[in-house]
N, C-alpha and C positions, 0 to 999 in steps of 0.2 A: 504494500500500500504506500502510496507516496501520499504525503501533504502538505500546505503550504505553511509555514510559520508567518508571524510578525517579529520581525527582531530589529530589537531599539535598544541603544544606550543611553542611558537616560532620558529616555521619553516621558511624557508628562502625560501626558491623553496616551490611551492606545484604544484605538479602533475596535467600536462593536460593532458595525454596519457591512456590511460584505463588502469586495470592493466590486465599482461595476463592468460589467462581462464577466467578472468569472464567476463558472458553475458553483451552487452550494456543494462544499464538504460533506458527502454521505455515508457515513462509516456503518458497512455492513457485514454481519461476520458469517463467515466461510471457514467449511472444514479444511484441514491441510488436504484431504484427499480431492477436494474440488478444486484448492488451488492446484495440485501438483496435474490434475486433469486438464486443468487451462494452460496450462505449459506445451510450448510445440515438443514433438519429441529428442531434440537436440538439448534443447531447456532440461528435460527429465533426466537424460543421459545426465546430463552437466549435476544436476541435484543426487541422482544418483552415485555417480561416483565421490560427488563429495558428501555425503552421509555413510557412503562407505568406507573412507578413510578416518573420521571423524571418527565413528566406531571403534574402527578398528583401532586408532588410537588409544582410545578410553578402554579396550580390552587390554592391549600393553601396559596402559599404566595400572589396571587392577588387578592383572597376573606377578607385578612388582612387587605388592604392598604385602 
């Protein structure tokens, strides 16, 4: 999910009102298995192998302890 921030340094007022043209922010939740299905299959490949190193790591370091 991407969204858009306000960011101020020392700002005095910050903005409630949307700004105009852009879409409202709709925050909708979705299972992992709906995003990982929205993914082209290049994308899942890509997610794939890095959940599987990720793993696998985390097996390494608990075969350690």
């Amino acid at each position: 999910m991407v969204t858009r921030e306000f960011i101020c340094d020392g700002c005095e007022e910050v903005p409630t009102e949307p700004v105009p043209n852009e879409p409202e922010q709709v925050e909708e939740e979705i299972t992992l298995q709906d995003a990982l299905d929205g993914l082209t299959e290049q994308e899942q490949r890509e997610a794939l192998i890095y959940l599987t190193m990720k793993w696998a790591a985390q097996q390494a370091g608990a075969s350690r302890r």
